[in-house]
N, CA, C and O atoms as CSV, one atom per row, in Angstrom:
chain,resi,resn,atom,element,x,y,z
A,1,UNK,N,N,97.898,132.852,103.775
A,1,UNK,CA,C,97.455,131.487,103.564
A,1,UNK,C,C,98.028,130.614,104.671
A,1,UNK,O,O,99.124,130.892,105.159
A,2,UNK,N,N,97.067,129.198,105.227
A,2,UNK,CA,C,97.465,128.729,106.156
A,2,UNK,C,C,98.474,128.010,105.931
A,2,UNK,O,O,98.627,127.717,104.745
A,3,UNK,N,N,99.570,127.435,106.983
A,3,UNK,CA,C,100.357,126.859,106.116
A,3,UNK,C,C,99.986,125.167,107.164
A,3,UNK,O,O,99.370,125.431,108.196
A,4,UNK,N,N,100.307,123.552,106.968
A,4,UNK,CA,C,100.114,122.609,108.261
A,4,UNK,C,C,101.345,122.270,108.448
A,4,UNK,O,O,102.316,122.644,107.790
A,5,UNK,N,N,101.319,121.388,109.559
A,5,UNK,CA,C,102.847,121.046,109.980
A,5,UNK,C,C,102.131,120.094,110.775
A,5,UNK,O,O,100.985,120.254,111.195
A,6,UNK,N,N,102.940,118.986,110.980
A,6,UNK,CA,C,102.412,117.703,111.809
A,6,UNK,C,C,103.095,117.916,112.718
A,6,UNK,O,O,104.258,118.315,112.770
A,7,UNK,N,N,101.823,117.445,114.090
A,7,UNK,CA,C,101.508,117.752,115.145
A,7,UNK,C,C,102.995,117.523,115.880
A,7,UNK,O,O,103.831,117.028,115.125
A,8,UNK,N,N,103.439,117.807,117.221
A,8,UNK,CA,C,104.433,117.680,117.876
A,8,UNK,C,C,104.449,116.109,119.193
A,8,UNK,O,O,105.328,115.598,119.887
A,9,UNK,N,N,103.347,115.908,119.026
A,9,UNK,CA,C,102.408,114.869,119.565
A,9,UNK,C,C,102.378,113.446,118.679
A,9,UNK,O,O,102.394,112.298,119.122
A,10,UNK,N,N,102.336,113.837,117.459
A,10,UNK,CA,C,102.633,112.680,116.298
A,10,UNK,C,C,103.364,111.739,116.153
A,10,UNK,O,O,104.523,112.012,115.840
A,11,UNK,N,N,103.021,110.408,116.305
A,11,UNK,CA,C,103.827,109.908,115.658
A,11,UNK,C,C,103.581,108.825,114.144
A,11,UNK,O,O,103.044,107.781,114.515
A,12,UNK,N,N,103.720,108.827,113.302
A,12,UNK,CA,C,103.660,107.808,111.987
A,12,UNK,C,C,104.624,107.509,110.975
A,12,UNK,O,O,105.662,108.074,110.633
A,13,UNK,N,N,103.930,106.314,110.514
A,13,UNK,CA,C,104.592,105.463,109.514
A,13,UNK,C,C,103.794,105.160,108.128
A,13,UNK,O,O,102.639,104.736,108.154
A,14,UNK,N,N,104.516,105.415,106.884
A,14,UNK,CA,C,103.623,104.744,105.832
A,14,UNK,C,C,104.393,103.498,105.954
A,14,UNK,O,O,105.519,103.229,106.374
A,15,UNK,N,N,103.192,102.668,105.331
A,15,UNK,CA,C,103.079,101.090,105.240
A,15,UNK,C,C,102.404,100.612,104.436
A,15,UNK,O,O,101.223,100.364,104.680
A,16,UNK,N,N,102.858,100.404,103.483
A,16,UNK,CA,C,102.505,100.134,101.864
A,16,UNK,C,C,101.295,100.525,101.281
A,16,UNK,O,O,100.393,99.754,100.953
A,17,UNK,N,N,101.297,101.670,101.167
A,17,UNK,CA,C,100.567,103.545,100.569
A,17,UNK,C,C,99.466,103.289,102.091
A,17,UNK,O,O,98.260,103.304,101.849
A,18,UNK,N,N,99.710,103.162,102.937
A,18,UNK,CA,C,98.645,103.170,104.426
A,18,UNK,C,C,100.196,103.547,105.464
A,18,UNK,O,O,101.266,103.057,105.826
A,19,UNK,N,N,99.031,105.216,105.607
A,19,UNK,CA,C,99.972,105.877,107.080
A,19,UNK,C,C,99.015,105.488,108.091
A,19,UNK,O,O,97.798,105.515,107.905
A,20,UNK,N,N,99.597,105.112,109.200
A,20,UNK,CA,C,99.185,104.903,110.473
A,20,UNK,C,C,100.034,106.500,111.386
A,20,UNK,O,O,101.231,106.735,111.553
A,21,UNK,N,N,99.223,107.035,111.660
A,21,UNK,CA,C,99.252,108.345,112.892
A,21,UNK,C,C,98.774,107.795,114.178
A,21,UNK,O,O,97.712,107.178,114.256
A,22,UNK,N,N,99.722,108.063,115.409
A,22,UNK,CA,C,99.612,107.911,116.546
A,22,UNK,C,C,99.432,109.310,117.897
A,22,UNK,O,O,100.258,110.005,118.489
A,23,UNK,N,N,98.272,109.235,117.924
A,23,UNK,CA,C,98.372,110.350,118.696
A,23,UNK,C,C,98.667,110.705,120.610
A,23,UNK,O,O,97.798,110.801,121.477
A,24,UNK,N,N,99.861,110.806,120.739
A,24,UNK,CA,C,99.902,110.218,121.949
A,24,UNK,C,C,99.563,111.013,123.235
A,24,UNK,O,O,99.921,110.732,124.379
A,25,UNK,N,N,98.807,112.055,122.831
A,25,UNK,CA,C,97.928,113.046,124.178
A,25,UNK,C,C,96.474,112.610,123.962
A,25,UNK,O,O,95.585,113.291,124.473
A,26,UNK,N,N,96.117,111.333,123.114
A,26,UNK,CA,C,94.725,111.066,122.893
A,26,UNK,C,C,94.097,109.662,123.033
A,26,UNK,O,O,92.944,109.243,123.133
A,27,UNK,N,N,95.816,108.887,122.985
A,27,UNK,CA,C,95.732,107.790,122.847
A,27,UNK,C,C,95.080,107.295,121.030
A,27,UNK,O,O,94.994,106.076,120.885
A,28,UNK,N,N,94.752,107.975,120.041
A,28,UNK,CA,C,93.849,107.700,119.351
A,28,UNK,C,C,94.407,107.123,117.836
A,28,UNK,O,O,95.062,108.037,117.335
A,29,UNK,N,N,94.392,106.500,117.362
A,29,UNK,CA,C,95.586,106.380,116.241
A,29,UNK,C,C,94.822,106.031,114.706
A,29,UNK,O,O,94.038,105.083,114.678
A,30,UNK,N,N,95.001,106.584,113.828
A,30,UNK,CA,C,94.225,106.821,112.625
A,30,UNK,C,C,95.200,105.782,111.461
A,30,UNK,O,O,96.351,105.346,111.473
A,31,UNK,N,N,94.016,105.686,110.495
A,31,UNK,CA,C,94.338,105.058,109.272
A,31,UNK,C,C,93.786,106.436,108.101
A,31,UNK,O,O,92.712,107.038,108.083
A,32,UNK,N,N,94.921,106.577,107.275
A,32,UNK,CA,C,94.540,107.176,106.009
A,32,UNK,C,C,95.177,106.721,105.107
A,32,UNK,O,O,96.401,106.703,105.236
A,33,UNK,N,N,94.475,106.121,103.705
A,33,UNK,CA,C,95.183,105.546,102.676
A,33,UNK,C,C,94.536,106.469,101.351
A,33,UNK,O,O,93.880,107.501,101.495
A,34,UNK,N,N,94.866,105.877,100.130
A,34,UNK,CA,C,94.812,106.614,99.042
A,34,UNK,C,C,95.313,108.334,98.723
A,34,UNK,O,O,96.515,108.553,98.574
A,35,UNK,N,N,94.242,109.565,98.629
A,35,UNK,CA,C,94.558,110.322,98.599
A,35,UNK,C,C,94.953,111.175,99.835
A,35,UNK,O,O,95.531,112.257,99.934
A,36,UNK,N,N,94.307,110.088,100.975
A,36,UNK,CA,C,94.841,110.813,102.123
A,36,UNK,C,C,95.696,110.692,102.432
A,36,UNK,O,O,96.164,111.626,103.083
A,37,UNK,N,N,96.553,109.467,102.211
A,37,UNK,CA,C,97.887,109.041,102.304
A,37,UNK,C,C,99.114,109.811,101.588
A,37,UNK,O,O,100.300,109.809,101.920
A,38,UNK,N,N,98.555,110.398,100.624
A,38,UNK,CA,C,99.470,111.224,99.578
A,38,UNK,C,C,99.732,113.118,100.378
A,38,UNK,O,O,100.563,114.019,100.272
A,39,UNK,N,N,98.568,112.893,101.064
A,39,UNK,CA,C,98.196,114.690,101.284
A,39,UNK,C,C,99.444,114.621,102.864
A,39,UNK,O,O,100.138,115.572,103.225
A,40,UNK,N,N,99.397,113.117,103.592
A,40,UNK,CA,C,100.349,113.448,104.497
A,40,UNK,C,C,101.519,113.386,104.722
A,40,UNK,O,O,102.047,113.881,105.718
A,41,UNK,N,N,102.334,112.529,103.484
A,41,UNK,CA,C,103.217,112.830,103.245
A,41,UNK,C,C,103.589,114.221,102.279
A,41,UNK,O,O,104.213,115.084,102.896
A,42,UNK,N,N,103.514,114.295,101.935
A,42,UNK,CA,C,103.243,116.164,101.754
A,42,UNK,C,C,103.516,117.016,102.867
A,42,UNK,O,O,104.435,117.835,102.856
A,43,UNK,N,N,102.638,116.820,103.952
A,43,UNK,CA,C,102.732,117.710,105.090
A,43,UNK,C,C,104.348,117.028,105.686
A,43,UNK,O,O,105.191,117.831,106.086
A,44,UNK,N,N,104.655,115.523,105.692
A,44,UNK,CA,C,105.803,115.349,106.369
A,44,UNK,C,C,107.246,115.481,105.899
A,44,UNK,O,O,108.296,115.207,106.481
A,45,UNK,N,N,106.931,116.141,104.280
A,45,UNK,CA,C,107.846,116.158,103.569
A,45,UNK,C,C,107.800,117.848,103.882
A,45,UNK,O,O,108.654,118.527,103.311
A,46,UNK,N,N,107.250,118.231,104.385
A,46,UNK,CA,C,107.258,120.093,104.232
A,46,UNK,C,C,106.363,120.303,104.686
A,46,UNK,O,O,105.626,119.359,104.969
A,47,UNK,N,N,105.848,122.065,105.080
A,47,UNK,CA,C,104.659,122.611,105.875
A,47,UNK,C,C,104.376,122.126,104.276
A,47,UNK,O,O,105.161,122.020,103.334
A,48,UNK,N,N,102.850,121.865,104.380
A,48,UNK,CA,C,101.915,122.155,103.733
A,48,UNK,C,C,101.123,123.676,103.151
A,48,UNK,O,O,101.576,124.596,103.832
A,49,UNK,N,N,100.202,124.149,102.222
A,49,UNK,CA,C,99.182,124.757,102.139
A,49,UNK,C,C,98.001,123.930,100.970
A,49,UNK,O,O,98.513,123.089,100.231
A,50,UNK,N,N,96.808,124.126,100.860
A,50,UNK,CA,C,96.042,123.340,100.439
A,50,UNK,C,C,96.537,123.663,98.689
A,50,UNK,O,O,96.550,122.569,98.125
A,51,UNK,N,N,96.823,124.480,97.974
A,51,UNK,CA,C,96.959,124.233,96.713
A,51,UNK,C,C,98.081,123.628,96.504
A,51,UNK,O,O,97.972,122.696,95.707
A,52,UNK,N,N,99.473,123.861,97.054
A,52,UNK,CA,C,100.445,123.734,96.853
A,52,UNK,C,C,100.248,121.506,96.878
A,52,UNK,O,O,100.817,120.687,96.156
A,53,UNK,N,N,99.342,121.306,97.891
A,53,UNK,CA,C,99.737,119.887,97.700
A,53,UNK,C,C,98.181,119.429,96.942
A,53,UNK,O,O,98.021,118.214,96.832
A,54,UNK,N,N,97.313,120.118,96.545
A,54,UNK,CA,C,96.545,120.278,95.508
A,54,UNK,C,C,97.335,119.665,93.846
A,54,UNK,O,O,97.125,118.905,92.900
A,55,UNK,N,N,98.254,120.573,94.348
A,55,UNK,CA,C,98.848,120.554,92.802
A,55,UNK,C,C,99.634,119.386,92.534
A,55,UNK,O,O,100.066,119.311,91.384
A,56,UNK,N,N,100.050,118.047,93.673
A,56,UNK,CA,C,100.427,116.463,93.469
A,56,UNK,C,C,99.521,115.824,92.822
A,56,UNK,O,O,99.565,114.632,92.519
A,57,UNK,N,N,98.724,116.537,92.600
A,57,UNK,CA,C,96.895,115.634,92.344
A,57,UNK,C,C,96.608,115.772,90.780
A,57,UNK,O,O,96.895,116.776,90.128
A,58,UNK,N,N,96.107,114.827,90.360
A,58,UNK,CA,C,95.602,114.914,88.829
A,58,UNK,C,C,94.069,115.884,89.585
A,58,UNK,O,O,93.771,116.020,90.772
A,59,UNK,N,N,93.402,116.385,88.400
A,59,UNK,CA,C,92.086,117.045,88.224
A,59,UNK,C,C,91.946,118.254,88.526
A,59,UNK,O,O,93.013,118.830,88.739
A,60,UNK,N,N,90.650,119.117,88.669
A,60,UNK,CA,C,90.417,120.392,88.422
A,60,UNK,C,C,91.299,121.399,89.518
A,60,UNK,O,O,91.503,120.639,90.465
A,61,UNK,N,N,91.743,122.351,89.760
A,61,UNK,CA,C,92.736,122.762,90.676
A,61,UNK,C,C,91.916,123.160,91.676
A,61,UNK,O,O,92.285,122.662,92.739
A,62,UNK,N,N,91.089,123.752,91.771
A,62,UNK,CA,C,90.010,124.663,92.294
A,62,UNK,C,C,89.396,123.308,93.502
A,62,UNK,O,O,89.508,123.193,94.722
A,63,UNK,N,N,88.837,122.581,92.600
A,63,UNK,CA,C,87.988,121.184,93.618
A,63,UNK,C,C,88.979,120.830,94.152
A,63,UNK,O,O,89.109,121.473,95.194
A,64,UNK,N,N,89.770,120.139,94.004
A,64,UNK,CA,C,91.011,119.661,94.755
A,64,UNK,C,C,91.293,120.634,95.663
A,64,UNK,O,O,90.798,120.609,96.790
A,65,UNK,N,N,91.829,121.253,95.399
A,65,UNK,CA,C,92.356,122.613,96.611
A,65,UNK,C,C,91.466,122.439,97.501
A,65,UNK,O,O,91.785,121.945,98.583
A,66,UNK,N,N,90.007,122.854,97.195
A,66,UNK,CA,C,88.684,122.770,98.191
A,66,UNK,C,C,88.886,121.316,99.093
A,66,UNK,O,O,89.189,121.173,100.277
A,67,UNK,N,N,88.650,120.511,98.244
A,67,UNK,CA,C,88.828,119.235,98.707
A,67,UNK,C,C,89.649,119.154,99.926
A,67,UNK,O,O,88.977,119.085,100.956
A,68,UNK,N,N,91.108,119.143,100.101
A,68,UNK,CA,C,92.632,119.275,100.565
A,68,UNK,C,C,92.202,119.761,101.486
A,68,UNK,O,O,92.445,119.202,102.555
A,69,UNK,N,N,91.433,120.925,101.496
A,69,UNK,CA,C,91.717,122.359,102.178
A,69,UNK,C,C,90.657,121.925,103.698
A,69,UNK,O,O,90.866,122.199,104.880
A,70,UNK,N,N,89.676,121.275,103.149
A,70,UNK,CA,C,88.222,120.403,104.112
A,70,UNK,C,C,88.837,119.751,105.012
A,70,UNK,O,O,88.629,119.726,106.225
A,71,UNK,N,N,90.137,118.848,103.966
A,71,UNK,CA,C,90.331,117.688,104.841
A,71,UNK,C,C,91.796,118.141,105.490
A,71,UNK,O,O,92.254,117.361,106.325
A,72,UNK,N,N,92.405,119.076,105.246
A,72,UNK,CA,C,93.390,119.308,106.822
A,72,UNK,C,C,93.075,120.242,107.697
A,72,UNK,O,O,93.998,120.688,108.378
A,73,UNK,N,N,91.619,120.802,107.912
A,73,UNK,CA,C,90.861,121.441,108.504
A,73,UNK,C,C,90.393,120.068,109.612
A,73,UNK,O,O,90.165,120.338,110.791
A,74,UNK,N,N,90.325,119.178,109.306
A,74,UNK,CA,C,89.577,118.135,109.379
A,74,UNK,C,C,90.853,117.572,110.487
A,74,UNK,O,O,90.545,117.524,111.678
A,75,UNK,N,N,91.842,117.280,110.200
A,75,UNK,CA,C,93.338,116.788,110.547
A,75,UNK,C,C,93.512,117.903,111.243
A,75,UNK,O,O,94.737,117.869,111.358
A,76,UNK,N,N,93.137,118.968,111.847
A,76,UNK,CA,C,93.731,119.962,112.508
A,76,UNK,C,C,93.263,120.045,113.645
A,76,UNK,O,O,93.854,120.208,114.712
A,77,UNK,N,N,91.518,119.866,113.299
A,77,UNK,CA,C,90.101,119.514,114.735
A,77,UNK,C,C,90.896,118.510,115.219
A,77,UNK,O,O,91.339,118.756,116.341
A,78,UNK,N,N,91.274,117.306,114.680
A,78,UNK,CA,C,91.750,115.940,115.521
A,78,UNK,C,C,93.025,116.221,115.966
A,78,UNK,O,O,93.812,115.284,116.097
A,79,UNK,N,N,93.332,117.239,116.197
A,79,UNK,CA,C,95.163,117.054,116.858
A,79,UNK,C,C,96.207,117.146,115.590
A,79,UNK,O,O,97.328,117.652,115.607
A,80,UNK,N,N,95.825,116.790,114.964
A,80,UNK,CA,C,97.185,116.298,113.659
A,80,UNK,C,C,98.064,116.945,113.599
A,80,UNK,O,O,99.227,117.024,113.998
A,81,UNK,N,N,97.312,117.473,112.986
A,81,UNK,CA,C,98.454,118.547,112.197
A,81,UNK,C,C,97.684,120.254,112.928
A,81,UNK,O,O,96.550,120.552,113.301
A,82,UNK,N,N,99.238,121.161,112.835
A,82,UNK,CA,C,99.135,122.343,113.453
A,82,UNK,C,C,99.058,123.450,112.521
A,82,UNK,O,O,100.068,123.755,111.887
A,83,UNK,N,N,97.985,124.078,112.369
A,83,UNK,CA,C,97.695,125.327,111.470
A,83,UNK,C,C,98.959,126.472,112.060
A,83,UNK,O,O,99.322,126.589,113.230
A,84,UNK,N,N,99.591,127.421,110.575
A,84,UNK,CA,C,100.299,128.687,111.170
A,84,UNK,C,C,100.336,129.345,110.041
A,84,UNK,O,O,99.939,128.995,108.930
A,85,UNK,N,N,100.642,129.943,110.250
A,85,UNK,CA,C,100.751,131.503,109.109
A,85,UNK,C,C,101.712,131.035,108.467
A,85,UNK,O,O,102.533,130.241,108.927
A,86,UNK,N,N,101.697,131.623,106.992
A,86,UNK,CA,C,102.826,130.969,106.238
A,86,UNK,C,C,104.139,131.817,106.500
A,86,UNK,O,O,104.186,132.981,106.898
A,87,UNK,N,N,105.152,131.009,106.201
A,87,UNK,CA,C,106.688,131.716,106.439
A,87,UNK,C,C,107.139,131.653,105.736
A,87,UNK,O,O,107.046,130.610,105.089
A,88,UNK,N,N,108.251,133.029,105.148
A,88,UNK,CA,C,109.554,132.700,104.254
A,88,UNK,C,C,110.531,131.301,104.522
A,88,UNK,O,O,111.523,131.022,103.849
A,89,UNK,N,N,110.058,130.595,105.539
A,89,UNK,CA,C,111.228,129.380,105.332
A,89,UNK,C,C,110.322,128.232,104.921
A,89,UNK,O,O,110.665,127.086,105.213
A,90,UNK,N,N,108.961,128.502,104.131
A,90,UNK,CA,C,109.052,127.449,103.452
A,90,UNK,C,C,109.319,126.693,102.817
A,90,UNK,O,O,110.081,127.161,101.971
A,91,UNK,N,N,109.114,125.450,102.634
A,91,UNK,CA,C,109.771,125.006,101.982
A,91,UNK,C,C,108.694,124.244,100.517
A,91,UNK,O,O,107.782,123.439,100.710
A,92,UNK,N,N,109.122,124.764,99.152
A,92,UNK,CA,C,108.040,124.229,98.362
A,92,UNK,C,C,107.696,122.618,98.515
A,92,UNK,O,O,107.930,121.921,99.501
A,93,UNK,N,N,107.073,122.215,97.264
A,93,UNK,CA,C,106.893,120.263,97.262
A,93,UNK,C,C,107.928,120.416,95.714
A,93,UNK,O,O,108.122,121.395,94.993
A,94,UNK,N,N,108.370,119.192,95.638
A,94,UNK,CA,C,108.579,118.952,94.536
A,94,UNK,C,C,107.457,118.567,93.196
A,94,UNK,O,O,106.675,117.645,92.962
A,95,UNK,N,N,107.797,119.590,92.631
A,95,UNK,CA,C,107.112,119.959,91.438
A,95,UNK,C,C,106.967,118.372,90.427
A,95,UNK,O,O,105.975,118.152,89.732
A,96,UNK,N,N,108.113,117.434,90.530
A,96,UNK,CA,C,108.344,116.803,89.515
A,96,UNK,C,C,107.970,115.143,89.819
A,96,UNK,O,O,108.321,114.134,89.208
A,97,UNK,N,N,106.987,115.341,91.195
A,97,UNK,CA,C,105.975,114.630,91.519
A,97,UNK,C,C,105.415,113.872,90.529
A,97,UNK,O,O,105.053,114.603,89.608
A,98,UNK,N,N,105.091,112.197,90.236
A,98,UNK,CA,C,104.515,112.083,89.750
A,98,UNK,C,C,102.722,112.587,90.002
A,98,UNK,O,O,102.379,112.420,91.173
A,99,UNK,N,N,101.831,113.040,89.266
A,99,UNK,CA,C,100.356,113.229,89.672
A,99,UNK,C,C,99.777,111.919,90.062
A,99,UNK,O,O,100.117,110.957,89.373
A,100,UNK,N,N,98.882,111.699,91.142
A,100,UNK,CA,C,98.043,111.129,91.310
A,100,UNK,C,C,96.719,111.251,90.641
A,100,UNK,O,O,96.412,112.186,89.902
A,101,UNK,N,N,95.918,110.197,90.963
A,101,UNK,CA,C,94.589,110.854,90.385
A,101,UNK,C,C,94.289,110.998,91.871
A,101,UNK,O,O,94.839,110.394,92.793
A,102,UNK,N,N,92.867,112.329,91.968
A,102,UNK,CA,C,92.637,112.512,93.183
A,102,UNK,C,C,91.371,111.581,93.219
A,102,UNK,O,O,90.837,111.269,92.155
A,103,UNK,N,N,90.774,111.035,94.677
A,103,UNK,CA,C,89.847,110.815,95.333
A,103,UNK,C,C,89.535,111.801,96.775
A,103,UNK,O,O,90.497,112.314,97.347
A,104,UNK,N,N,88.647,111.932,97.103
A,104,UNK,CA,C,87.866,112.552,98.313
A,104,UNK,C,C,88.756,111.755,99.553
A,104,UNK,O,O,88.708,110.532,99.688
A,105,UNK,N,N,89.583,112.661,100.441
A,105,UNK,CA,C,90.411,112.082,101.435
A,105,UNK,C,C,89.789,111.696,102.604
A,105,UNK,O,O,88.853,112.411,102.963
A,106,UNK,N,N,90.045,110.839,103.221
A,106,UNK,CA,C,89.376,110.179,104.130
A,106,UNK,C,C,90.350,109.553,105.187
A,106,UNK,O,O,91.350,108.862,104.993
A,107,UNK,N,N,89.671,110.071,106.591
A,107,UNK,CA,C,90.980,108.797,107.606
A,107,UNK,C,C,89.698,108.695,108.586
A,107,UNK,O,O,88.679,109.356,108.789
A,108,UNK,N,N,90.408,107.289,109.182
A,108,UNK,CA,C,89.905,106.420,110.229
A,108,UNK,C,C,89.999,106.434,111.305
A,108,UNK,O,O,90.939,105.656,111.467
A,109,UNK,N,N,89.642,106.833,112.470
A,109,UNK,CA,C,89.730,107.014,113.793
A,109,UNK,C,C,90.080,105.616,114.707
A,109,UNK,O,O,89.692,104.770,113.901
A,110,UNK,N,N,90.444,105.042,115.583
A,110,UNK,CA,C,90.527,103.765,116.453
A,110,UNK,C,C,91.514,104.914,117.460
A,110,UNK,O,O,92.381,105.785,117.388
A,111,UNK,N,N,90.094,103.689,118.992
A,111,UNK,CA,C,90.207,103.755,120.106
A,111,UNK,C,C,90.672,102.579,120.815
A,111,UNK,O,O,90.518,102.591,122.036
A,112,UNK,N,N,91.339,101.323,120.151
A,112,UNK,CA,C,91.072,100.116,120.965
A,112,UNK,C,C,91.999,100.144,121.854
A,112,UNK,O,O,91.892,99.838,123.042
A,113,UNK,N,N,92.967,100.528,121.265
A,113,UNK,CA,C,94.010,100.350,122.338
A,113,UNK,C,C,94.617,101.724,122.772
A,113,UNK,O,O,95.756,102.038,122.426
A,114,UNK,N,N,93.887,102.473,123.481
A,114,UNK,CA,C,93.979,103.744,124.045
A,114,UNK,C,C,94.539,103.502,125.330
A,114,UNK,O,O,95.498,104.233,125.577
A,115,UNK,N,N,94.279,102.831,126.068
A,115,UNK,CA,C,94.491,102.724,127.200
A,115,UNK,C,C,96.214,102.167,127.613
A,115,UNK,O,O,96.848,102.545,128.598
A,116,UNK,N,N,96.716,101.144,126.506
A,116,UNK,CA,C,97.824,100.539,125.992
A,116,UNK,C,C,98.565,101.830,125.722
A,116,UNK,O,O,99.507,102.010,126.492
A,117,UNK,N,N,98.392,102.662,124.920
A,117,UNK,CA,C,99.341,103.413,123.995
A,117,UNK,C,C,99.138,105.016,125.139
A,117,UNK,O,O,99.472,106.148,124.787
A,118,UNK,N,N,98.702,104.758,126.095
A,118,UNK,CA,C,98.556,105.920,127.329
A,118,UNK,C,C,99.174,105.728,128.408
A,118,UNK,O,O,99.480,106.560,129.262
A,119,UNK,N,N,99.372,104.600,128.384
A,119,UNK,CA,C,100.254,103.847,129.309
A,119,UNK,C,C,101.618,104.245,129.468
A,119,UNK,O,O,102.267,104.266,128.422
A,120,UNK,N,N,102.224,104.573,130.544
A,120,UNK,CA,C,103.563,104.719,130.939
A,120,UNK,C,C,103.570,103.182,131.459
A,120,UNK,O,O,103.032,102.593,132.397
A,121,UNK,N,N,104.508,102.788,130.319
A,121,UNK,CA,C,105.551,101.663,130.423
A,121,UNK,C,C,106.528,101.229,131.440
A,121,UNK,O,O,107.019,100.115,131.623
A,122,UNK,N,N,106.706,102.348,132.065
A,122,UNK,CA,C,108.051,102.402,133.325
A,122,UNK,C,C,107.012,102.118,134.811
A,122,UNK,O,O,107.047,101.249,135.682
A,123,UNK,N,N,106.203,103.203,134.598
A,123,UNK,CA,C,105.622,103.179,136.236
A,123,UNK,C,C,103.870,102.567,136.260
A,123,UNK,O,O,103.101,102.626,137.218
A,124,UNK,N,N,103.575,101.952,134.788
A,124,UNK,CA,C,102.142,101.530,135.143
A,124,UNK,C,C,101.886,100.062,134.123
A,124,UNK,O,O,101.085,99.828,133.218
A,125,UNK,N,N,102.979,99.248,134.765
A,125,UNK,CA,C,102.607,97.855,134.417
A,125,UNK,C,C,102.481,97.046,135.706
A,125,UNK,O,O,102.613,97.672,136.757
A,126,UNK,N,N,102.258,95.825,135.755
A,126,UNK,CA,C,102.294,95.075,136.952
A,126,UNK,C,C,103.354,94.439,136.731
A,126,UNK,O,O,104.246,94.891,136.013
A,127,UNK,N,N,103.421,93.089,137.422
A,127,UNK,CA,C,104.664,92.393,138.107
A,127,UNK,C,C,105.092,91.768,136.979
A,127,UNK,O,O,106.302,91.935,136.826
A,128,UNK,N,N,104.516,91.030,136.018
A,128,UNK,CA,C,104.364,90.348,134.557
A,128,UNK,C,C,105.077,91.542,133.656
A,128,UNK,O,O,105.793,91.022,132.800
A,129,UNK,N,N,105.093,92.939,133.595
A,129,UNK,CA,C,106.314,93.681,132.853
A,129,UNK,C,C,105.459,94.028,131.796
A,129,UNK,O,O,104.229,94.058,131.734
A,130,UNK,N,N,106.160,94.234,131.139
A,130,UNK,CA,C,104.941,95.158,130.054
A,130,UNK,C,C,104.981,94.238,128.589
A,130,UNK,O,O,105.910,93.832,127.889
A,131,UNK,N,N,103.522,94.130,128.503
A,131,UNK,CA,C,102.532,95.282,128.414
A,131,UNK,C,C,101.054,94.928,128.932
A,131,UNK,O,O,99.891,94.929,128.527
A,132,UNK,N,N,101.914,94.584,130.233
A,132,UNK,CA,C,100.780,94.199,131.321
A,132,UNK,C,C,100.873,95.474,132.402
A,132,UNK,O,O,101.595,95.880,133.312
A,133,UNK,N,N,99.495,95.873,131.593
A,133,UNK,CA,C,98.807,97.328,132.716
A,133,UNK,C,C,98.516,96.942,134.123
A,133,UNK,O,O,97.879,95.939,134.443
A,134,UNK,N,N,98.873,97.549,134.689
A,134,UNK,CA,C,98.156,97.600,136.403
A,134,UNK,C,C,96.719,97.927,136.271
A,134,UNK,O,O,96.370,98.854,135.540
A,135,UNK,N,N,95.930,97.269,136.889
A,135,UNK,CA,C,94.350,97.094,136.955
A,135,UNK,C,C,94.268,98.567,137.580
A,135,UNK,O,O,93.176,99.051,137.880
């Protein structure tokens, strides 16, 4: 079974139940809230596998799992998070989780400030200092 692990490239913050992910080989930085918000702290609390953080979730085990399983497939195409074989040093979730109810996970892509967050700060601002890019 696969196990995820967030990316080495990553960087995020939750911010009141909204993680913001920064991807900094893409410039690209995502919004996921509700159940997606729950599925990544999960992964940042421990590798992940899709039942194991299935099982934080109120409802059927089977859909959920499926569900989970779509959407860090999904987080894996975009950089996110890094698929690997599972290992004896996993580490479980805590069982004593309150349940959520689940919804269908969902995150948000933004490009606006790609060019900003690609930016080397040291050698590609102008005379004005940063976070004034050189044309």
């Amino acid at each position: 079974m696969a196990e995820y692990r967030i990316g080495s490239k990553i960087t995020h913050e939750l911010l009141e139940g909204e993680v913001i992910a920064i991807h900094f080989d893409t410039g690209a930085y995502y919004s996921l809230r509700g159940s997606a918000a729950r599925i990544w702290e999960c992964l940042a609390a421990s590798a992940g596998n899709a039942p194991a953080i299935a099982a934080t979730f109120e409802g059927d085990a089977s859909e959920v799992g499926n569900a989970v399983d779509v959407f860090l497939r999904s987080l894996a195409e975009e950089g996110l998070i890094d698929e690997q074989s599972a290992s004896s040093e996993s580490v479980e979730l805590d069982n004593t989780v309150t349940k959520l109810p689940f919804e269908t996970p969902v995150f948000e892509r933004f490009e606006d400030m790609r060019d900003l967050l690609l930016a080397d700060p040291i050698h590609e601002v102008d005379d004005e200092g940063w976070p004034h890019v050189k044309a």
